[in-house]
ZAPA-22330 format. One line per 2 residues: number of its first residue (from 1); their letters; for each residue x, z, y of N, C-alpha, C. Coordinates in steps of 0.2 Angstrom, whole numbers. Atoms other than C-alpha are relative to their C-alpha. Layout:
N
NUM	a	X Z Y X Z Y X Z Y ~ ...
//
This chain:
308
1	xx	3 6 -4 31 194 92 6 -4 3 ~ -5 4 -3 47 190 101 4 -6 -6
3	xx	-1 2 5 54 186 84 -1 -9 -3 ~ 3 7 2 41 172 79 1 -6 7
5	xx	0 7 -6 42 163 95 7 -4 3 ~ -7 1 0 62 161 94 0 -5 -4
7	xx	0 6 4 67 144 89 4 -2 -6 ~ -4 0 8 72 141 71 5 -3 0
9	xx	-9 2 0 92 138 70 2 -2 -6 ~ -2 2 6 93 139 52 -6 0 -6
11	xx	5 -1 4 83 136 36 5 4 -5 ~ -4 -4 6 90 148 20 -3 -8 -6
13	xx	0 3 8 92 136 4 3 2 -4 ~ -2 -2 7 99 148 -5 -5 -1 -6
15	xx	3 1 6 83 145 -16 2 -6 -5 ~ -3 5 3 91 129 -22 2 -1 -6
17	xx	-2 -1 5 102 136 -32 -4 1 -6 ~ 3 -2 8 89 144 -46 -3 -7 -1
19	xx	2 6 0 81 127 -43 3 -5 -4 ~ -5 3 2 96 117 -48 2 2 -8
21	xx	-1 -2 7 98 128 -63 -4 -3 -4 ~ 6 4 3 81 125 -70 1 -7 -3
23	xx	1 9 1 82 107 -69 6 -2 -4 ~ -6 1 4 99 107 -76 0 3 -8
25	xx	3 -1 6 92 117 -90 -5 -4 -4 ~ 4 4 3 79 106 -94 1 -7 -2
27	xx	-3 6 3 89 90 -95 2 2 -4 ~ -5 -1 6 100 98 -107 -7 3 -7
29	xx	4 2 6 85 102 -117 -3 -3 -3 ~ 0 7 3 79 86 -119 6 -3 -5
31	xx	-5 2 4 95 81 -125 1 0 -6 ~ 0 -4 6 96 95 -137 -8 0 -6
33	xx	8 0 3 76 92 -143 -4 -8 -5 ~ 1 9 2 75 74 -143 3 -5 -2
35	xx	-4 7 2 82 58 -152 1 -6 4 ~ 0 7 -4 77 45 -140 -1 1 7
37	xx	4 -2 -7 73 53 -124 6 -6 4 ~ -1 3 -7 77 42 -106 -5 3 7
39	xx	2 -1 -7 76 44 -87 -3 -3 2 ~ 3 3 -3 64 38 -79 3 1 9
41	xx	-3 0 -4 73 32 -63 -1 -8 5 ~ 0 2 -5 68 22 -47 4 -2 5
43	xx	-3 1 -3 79 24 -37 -2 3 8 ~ 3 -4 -6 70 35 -24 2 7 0
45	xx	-2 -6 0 72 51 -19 1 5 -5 ~ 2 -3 6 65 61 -33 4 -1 -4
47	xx	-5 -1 5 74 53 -44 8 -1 -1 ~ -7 3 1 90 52 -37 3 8 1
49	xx	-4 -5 -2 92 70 -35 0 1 -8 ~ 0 -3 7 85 73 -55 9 -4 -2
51	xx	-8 1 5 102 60 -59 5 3 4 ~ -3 -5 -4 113 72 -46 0 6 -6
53	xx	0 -7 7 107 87 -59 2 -3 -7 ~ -4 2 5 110 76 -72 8 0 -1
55	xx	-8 0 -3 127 73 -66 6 5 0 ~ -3 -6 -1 130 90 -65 0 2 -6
57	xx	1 -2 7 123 94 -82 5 -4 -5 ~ -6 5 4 135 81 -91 4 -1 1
59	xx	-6 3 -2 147 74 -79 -2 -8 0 ~ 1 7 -2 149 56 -73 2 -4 -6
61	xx	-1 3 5 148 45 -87 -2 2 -6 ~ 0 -5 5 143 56 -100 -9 1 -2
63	xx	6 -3 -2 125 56 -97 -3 -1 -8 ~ 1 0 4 115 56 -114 -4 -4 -2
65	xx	5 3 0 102 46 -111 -2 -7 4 ~ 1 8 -3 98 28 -104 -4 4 5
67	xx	6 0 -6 89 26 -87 -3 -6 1 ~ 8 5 1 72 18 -87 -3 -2 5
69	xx	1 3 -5 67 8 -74 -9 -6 -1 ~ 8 4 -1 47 -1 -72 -1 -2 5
71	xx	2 4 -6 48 -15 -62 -7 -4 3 ~ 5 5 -1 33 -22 -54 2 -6 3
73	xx	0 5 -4 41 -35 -46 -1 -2 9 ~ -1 0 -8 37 -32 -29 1 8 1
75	xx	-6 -9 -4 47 -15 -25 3 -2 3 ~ -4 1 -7 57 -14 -10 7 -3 -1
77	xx	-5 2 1 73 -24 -12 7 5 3 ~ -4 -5 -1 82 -11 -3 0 8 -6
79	xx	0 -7 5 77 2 -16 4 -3 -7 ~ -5 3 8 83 -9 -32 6 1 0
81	xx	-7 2 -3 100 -13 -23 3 6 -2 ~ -2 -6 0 101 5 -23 0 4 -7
83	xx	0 -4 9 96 10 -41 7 -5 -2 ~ -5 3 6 108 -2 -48 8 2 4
85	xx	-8 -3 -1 123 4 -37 1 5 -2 ~ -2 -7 2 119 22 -41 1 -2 -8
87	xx	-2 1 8 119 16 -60 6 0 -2 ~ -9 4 2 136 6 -60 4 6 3
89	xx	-1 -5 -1 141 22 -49 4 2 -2 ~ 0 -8 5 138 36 -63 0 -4 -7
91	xx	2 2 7 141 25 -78 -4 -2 -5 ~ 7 -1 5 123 25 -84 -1 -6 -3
93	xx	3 8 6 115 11 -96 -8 2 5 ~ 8 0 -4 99 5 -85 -2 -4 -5
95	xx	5 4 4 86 -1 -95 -6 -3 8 ~ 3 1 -6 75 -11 -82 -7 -5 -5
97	xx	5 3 2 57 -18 -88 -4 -1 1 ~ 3 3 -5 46 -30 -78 -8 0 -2
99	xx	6 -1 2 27 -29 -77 -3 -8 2 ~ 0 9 3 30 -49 -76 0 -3 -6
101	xx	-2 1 6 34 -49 -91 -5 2 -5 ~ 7 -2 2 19 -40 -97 -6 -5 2
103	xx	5 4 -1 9 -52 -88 1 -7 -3 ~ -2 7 5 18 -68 -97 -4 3 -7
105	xx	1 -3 9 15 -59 -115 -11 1 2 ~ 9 -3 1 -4 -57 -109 -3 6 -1
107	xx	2 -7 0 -5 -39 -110 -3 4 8 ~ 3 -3 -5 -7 -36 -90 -3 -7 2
109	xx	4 5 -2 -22 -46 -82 -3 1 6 ~ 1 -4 -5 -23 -44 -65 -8 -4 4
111	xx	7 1 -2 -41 -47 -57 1 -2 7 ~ -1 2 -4 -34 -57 -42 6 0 2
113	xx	-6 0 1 -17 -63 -38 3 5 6 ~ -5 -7 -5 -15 -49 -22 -3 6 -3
115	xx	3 -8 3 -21 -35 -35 8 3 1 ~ -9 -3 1 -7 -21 -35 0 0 -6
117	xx	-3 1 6 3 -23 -48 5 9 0 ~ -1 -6 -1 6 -3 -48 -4 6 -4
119	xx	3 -4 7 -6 4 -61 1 -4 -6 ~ 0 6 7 -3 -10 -72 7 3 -2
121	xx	-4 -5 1 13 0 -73 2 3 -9 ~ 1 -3 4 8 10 -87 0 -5 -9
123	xx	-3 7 4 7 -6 -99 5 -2 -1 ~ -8 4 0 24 -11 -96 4 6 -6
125	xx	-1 -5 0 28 7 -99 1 2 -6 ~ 2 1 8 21 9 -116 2 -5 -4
127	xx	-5 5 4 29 -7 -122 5 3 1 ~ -7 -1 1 44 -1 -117 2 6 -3
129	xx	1 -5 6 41 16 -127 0 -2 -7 ~ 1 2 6 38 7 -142 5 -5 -2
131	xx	-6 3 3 52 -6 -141 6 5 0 ~ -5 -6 4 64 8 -141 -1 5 -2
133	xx	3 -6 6 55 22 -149 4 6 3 ~ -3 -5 -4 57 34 -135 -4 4 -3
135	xx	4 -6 2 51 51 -139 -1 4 8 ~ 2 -5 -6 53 58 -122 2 -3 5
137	xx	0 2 -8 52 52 -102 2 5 3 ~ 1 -3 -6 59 61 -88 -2 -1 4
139	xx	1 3 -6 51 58 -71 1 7 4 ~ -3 -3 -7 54 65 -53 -8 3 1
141	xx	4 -5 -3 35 71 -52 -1 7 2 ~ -1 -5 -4 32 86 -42 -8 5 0
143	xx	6 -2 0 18 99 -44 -5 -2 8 ~ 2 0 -8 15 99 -24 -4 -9 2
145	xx	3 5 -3 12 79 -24 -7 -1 -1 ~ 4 2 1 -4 78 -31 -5 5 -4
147	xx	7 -4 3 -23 88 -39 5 -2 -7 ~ -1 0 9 -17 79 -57 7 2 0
149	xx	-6 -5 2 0 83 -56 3 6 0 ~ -2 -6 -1 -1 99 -53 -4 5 -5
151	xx	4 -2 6 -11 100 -69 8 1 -6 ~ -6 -1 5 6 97 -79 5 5 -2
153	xx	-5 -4 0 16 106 -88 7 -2 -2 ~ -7 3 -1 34 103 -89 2 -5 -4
155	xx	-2 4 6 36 98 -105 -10 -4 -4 ~ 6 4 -2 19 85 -105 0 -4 -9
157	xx	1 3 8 13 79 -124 -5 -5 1 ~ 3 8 -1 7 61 -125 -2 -1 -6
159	xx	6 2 6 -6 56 -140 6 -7 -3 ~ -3 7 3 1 40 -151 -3 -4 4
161	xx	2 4 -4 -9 31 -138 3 -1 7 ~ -3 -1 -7 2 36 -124 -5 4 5
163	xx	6 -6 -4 -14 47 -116 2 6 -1 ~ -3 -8 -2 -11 63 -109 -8 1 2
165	xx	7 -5 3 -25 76 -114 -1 5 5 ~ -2 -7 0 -26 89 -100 -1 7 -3
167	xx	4 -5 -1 -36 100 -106 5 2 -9 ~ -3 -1 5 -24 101 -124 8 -1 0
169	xx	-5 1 -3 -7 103 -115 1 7 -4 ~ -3 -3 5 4 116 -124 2 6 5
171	xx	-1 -8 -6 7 135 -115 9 0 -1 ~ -6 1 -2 25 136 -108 2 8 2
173	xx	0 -5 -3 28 154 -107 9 3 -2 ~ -7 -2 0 45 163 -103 6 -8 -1
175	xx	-4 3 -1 53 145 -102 1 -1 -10 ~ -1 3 5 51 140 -121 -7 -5 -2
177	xx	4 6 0 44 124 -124 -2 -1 -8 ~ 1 3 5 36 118 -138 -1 -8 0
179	xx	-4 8 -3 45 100 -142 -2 -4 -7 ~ 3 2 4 36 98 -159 -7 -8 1
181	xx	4 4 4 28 79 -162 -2 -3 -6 ~ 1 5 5 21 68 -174 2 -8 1
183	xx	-4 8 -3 28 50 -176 -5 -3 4 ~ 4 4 -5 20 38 -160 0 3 5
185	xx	0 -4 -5 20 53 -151 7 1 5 ~ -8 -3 -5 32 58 -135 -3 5 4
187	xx	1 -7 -7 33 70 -121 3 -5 7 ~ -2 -1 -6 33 67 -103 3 6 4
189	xx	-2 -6 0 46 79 -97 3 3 10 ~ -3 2 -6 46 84 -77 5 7 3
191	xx	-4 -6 -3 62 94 -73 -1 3 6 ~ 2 -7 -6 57 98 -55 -5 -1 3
193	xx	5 -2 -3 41 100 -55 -2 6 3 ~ -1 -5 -7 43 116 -46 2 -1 6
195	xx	-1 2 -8 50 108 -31 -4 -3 4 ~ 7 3 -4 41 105 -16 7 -7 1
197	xx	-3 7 -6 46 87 -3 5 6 2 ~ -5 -5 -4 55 102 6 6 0 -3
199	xx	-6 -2 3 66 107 -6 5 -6 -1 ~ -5 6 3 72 88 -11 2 -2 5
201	xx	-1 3 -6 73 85 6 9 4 3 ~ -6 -5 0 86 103 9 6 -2 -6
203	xx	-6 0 6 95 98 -8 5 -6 2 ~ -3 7 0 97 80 -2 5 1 5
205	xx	-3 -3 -6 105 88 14 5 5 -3 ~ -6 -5 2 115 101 6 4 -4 -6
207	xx	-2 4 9 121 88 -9 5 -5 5 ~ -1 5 -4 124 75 5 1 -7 -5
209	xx	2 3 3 116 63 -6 0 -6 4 ~ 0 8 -5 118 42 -1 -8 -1 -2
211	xx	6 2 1 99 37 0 0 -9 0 ~ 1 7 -3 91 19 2 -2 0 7
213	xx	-1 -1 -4 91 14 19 -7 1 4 ~ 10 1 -2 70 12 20 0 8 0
215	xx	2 -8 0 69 35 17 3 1 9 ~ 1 -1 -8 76 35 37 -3 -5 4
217	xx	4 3 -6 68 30 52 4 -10 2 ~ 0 9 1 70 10 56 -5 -1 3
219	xx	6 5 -4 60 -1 67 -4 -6 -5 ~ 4 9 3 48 -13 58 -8 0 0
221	xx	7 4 0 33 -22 59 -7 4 -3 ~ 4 -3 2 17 -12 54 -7 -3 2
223	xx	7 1 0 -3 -13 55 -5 7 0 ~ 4 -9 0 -14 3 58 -7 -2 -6
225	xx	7 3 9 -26 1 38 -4 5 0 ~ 1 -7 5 -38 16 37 3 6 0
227	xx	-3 -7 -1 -28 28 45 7 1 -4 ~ -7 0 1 -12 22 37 5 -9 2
229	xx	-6 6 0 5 11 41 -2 -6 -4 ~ 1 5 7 3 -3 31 6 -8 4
231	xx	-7 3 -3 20 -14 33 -2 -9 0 ~ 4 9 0 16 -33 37 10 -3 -4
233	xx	-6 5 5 26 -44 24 -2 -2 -2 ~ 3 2 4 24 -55 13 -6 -2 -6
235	xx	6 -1 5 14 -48 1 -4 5 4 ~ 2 -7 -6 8 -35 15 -3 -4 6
237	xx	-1 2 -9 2 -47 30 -5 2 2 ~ 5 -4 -3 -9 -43 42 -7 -4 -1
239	xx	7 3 0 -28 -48 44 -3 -1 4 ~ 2 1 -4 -37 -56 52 -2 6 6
241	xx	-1 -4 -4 -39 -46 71 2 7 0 ~ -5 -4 -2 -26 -34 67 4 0 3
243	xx	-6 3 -6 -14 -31 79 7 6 -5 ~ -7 -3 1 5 -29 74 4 3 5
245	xx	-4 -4 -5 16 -17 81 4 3 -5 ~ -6 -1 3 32 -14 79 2 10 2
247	xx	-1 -6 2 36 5 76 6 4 -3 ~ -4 -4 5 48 18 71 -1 4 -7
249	xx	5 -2 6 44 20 54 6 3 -4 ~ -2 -1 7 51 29 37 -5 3 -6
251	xx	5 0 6 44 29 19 3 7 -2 ~ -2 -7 4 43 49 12 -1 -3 -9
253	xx	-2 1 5 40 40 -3 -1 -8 -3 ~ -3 6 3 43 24 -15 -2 -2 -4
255	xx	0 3 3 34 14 -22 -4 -8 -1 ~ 3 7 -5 25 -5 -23 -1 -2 6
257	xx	1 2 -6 26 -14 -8 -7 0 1 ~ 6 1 0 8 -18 -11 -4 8 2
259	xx	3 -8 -1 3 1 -10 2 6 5 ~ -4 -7 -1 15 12 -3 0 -2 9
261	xx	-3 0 -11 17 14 20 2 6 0 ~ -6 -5 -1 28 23 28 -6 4 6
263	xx	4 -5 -4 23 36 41 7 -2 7 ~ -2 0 -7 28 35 61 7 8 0
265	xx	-5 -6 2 46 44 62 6 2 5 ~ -3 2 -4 60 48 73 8 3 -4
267	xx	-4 -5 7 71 58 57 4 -6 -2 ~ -6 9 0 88 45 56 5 6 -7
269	xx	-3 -2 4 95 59 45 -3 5 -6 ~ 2 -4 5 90 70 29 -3 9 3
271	xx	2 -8 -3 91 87 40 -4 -1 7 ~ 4 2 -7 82 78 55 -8 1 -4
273	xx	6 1 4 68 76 41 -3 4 -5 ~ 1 -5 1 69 92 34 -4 4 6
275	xx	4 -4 -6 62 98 51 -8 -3 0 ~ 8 3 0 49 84 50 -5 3 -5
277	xx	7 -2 8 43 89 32 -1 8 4 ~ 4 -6 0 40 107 39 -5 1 4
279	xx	5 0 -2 29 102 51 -9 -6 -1 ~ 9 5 3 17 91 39 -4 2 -3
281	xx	8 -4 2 0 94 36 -2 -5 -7 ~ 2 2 6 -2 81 22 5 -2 -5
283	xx	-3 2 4 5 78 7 3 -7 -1 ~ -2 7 0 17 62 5 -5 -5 -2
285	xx	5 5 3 6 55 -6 -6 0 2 ~ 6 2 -4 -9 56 3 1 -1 7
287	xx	-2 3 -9 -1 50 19 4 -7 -1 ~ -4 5 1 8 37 11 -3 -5 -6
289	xx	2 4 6 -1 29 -5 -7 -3 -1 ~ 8 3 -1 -16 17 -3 -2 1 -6
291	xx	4 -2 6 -20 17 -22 0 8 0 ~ 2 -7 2 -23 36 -21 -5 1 2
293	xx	5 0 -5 -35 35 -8 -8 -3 -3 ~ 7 2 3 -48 26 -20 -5 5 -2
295	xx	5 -6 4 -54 42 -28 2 6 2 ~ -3 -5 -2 -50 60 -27 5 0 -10
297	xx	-4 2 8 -46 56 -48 1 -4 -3 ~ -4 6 1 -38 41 -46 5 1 -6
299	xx	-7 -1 4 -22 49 -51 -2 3 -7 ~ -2 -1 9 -27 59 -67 -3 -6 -3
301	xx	0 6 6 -38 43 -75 5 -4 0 ~ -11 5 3 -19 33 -73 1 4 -5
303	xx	-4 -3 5 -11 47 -81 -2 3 -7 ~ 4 0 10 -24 48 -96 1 -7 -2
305	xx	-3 8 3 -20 31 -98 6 -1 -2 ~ -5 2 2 -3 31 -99 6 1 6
307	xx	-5 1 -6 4 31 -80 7 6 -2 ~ -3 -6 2 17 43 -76 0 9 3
//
């Protein structure tokens, strides 16, 4: 008893290390499996540790595969700024492709000019699969964030239509994949889907990973929406008799301005906010992401569509 009521000094990360391996294995299978495979890459957390394992797996400059980028347009200008310096960084070829661009060509059609532009997404996505004839995606999803994504298996098989089947998803046993498609067909490939927030959070801490400056704490303008942040800007203002207040805020994750709030914070460093994540009860994404909130299976109809 005395034991538990002793204040926690240290977290162990040796688990990291098997972590790291994994993930380092399975980029290099891609590699080895696929003709056209790329990273899907943001510039947020998640995905700054997968290019980190990458990095590791190849060496700087050396990577094998482009990094894929799906602009909506309204993403955080702090977070771009950061994808394209860690690009020019580690040598990578960024591909970047706008869901502006999909709405010029008539493909996305938004059903009011403050719709999010954040499932529309998926549209751009799929163009951009077929103008380079990807066979394979990485992404930074996480079993922990979310019911659908926790449906995934690593190596994720996409129909010629870009839909994902769950219930026709391929057994993954002893760590071999079946990488077998048909032409039209790709794989959504997610190296660390076994990692929880914690872990990306200790790796980003033990890595001493540069982040964007929005993942720590910062004061800025907010609005209380339904039990979330909701950050007053531009495309974000308040409404009528909200009251703004100005807050110590950081965003646990990253994505359209139009969707994404930060949570109330006082965590200015990666190990300040590894304490934080141990004391949270909800998951990022349902404490930070308005489009999830619509349904409880919002997220898997996206990702039968095509999201990622």
């Amino acid at each position: 008893m005395n034991a538990m009521t002793e204040p926690l000094h240290t977290l162990s990360n040796s688990h990291l290390d098997a972590l790291e391996e994994e993930t380092i294995f399975i980029l290099r299978e891609v590699a080895a499996a696929f003709e056209r495979p790329a990273l899907l890459f943001s510039g947020g957390k998640d995905s700054l540790v997968m290019l980190k394992c990458a990095e590791k797996a190849f060496g700087a400059g050396r990577l094998p595969y482009p990094l894929l980028m799906i602009d909506t347009g309204h993403n955080f200008p702090e977070v771009t700024d950061f994808r394209d310096f860690r690009a020019r960084e580690l040598g990578a070829e960024l591909i970047v492709r706008s869901v502006e661009d999909s709405m010029k060509r008539g493909t996305v059609r938004l059903a009011h000019p403050g719709e999010s532009r954040n499932v529309h997404q998926s549209v751009t996505l799929l163009e951009a699969i077929e103008e380079f004839r990807f066979d394979a995606l990485m992404g930074g999803a996480r079993r922990d964030e979310e019911k659908a994504r926790a449906k995934e298996r690593i190596f994720s098989h996409r129909d010629s239509f870009g839909q994902w089947q769950p219930k026709a998803q391929r057994p993954e046993l002893w760590t071999l994949f079946n990488t077998r498609i048909h032409p039209g067909e790709h794989f959504r490939v997610f190296p660390i889907s076994n990692w929880t927030e914690l872990d990306v959070w200790q790796y980003i801490a033990r890595e001493g990973l540069a982040l964007p400056a929005i993942d720590n704490t910062q004061p800025r303008a907010v609005v209380d929406r339904r039990g979330l942040l909701v950050p007053v800007t531009g495309l974000t203002p308040a409404k009528d008799g909200e009251e703004v207040v100005v807050r110590n805020v950081r965003f646990r994750t990253v994505g359209d301005i139009t969707c994404t709030c930060p949570v109330e914070s006082d965590a200015a460093t990666p190990e300040q906010i590894v304490i934080e994540t141990l004391a949270a009860e909800v998951s990022e994404r349902g404490a930070t992401r308005m489009d999830d909130k619509t349904s409880e299976a919002s997220m898997e109809k996206r990702k039968k569509d095509g999201y990622f």
